[in-house]
C-alpha positions in Angstrom: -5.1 40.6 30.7 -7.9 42.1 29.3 -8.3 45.5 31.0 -12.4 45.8 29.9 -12.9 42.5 31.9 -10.1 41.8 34.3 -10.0 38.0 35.7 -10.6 37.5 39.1 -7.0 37.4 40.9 -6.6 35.9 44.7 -3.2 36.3 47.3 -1.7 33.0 48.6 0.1 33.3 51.8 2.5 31.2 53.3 3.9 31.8 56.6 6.3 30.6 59.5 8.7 28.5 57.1 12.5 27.7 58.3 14.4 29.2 55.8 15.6 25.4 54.2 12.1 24.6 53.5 11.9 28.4 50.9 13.2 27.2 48.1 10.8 24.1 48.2 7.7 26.1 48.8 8.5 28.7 46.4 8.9 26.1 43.6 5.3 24.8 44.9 3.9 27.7 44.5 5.4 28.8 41.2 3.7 25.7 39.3 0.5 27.5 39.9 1.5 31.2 39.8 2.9 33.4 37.6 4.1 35.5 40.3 6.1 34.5 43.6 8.0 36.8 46.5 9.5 36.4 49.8 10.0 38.1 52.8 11.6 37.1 56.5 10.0 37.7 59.7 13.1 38.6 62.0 11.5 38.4 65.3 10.1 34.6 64.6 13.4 33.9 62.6 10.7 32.5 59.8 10.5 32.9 56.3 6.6 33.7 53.9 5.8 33.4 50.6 3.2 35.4 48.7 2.3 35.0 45.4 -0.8 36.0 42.9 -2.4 33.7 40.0 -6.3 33.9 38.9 -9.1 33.2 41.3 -8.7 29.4 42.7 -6.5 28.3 38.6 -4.7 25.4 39.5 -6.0 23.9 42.6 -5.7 20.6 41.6 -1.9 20.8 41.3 -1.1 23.5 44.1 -2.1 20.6 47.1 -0.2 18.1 46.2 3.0 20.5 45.4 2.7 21.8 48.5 2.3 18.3 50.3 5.6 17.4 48.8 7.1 20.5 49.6 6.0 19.9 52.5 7.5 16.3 53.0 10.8 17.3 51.5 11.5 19.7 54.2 10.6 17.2 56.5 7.6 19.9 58.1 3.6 19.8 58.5 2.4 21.4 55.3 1.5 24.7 56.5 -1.9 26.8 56.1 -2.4 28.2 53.0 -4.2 31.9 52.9 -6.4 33.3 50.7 -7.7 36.9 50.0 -8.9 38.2 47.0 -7.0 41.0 45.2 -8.4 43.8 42.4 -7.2 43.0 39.7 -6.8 46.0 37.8 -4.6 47.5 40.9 -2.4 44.3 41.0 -1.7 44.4 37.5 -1.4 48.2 38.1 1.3 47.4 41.1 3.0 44.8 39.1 3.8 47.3 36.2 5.3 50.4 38.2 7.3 47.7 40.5 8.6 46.2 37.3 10.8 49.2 35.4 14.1 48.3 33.6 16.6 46.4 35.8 20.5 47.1 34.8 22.0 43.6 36.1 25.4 43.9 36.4 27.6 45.4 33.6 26.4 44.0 30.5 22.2 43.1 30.8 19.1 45.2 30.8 16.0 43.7 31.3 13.3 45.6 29.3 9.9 44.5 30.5 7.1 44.7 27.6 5.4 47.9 28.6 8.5 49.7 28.3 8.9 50.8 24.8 12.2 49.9 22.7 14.8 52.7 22.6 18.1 52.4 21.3 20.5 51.1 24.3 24.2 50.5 24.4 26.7 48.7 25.6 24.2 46.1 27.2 22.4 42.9 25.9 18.5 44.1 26.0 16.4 41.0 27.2 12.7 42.1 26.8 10.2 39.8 29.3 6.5 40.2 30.5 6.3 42.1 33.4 3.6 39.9 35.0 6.1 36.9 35.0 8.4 37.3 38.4 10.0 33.8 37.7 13.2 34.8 35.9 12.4 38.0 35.3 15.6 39.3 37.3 14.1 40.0 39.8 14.9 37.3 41.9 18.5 36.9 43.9 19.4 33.6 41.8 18.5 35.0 38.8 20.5 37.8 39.1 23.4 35.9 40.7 23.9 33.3 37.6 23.9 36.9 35.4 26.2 38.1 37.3 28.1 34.9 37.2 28.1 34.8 33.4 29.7 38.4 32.6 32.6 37.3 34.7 33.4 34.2 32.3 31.7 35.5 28.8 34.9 35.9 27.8 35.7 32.5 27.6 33.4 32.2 24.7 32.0 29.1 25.5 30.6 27.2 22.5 28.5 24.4 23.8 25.9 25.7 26.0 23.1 24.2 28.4 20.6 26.0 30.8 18.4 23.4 33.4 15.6 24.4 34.9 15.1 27.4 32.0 11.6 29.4 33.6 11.5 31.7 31.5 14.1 31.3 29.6 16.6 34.4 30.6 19.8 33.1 31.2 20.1 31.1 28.1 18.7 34.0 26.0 21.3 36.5 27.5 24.3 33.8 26.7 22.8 32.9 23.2 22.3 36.9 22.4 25.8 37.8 23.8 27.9 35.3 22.4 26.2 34.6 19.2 25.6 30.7 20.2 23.0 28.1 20.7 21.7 27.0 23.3 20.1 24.0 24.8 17.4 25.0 27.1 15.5 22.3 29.6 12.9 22.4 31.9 10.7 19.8 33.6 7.3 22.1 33.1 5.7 22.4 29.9 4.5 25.8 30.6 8.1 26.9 31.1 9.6 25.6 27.6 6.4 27.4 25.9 7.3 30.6 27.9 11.0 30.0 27.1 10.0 29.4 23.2 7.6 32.5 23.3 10.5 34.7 25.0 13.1 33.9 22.5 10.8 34.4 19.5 10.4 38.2 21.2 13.8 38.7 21.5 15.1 37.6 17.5 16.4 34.1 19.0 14.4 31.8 17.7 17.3 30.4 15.7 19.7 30.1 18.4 17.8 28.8 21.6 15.8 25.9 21.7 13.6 24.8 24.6 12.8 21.3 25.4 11.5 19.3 27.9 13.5 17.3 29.5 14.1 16.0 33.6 17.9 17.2 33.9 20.2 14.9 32.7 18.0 11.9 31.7 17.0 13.5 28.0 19.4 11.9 25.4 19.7 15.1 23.7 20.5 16.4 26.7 23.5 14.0 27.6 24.9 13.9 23.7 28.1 15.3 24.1 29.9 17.3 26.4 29.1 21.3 27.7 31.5 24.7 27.8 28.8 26.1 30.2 26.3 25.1 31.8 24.0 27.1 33.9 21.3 25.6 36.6 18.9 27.6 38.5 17.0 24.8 40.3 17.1 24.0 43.8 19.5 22.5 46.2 19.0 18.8 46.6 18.6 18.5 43.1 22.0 20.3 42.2 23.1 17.9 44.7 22.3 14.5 42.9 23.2 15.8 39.7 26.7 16.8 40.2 28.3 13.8 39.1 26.0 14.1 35.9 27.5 17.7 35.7 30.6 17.0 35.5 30.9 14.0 33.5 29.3 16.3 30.8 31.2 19.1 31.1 34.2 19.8 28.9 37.4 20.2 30.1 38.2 23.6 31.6 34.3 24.5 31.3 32.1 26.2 33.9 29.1 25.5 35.7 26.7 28.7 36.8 25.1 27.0 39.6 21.3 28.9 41.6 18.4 28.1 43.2 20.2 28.0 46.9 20.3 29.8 49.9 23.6 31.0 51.4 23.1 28.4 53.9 23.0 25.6 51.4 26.1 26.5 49.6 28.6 24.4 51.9 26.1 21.1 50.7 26.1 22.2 47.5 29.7 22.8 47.2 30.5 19.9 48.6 28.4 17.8 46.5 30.6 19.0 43.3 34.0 18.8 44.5 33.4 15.3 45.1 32.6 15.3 41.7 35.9 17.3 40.7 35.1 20.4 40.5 36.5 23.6 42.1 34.8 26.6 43.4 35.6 30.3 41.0 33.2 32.5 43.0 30.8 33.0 44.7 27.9 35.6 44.4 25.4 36.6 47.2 22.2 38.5 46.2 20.1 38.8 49.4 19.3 35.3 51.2 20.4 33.6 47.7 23.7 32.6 46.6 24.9 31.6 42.8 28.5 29.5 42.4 30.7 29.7 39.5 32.8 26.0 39.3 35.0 25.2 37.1 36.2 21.7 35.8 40.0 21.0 35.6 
């Protein structure tokens, strides 16, 4: 941002959701924003969104996002708020709220105002700090980190990440283990972020972002995976899970977001249909990451 002539920025507020429907308004909303939080309300048992992006920027695609949200959850699209916000104190906000994150043992997120200083023992990721999708901040983010120290070990060789954002899960395996990594999303804006993101951290070698819907990429179903991670949503990890495991190797593992803990049963499900078994499971607030293995 420029700081001489700060864009206009407006709030979006979403209120009174069931807690199914979050995941499928926060995607919404992240098409069109760079930045996305949730809260619950406990006496109404409801869940909001609020997010920030430049004065009215993406109108065009926000209505219709919503209105499928909307028709997913099987809900009345809900009002949509507005109020303007200062930009300068946002961006301000957004800066202080946004220090280092240790995640746990082995990854420190560095955001880019935060000058470089010699850290060990960790794998230093360094991301924008205006970008909350994937910057760690958020439960299944953290979750699938978590979920990778516990099998890094393994040194998986062949490695996919669906549904990339911003790129930080398949820059922390690729920096970690030394290994490329095949990195997918459905949003052009995502793979240039993902691209940008691995150029700033030295990977530019290792990590390459394409777009590509899930499975149906042929460069995504040459061959078969040693991990895979996918930080989507529910009903998508759903119909996939068959995909999943026909392309996973043998004794490989599946990193598995983008759910609340009240999807996990569904989710689960889904994949032990599909032969695979449940490692662990990780809860970070209302969101839950699974670690499956295939036998």
């Amino acid at each position: 941002m420029n700081r001489r002539h700060p864009p206009l920025l407006e709030t979006l507020t979403i209120d009174g959701l069931p807690e199914e429907a979050v995941p499928l308004f926060e995607a919404a909303l992240q098409s069109v924003c760079p930045t996305v939080g949730y809260f619950k309300d406990d006496p109404t048992d409801t869940w909001g969104l609020e997010a920030v992006r430049e004065l009215n920027d993406g109108d065009e695609e926000l209505l219709p996002a919503l209105i499928l949200a909307a028709a997913l959850a099987g809900i009345e699209t809900p009002e949509l708020k507005r109020a303007p916000v200062e930009a300068d104190g946002w961006l301000a906000r957004t800066v202080q709220a946004f220090p280092e994150q240790e995640i746990g043992g082995r990854v420190l997120i560095r955001p880019t105002h935060v000058p470089d200083r010699p850290t060990y023992g960790r794998t230093v990721l360094k991301l924008d700090a205006g970008l909350a999708f994937g910057s760690g901040e958020h439960g299944s983010t953290r979750g699938c980190l978590i979920g990778f120290e516990g099998m890094a070990h393994r040194r998986p060789r062949r490695i996919l990440d669906i549904g990339t954002g911003s790129g930080i899960l398949a820059m922390a395996a690729a920096k970690q283990l030394k290994r490329p990594v095949l990195a997918t999303d459905i949003e052009p804006w995502s793979v240039r972020i993902a691209a940008d993101n691995a150029v700033m951290n030295g990977l530019r070698h290792l990590l390459q972002a394409k777009l590509a819907d899930g499975w149906k990429h042929r460069a995504v179903r040459s061959g078969r995976y040693d991990l895979v991670f996918a930080n989507i949503l529910a009903r998508p990890l759903c119909s996939m899970a068959k995909s999943l495991s026909d392309h996973l190797a043998p004794g490989g593992t599946a990193i598995l977001a983008g759910l609340l803990g009240t999807q996990v049963r569904m989710v689960l499900a889904a994949h032990r249909r599909a032969g695979m078994v449940l490692e662990r499971r990780i809860d970070q607030g209302a969101w839950s990451a699974l670690v499956l293995r295939k036998h």
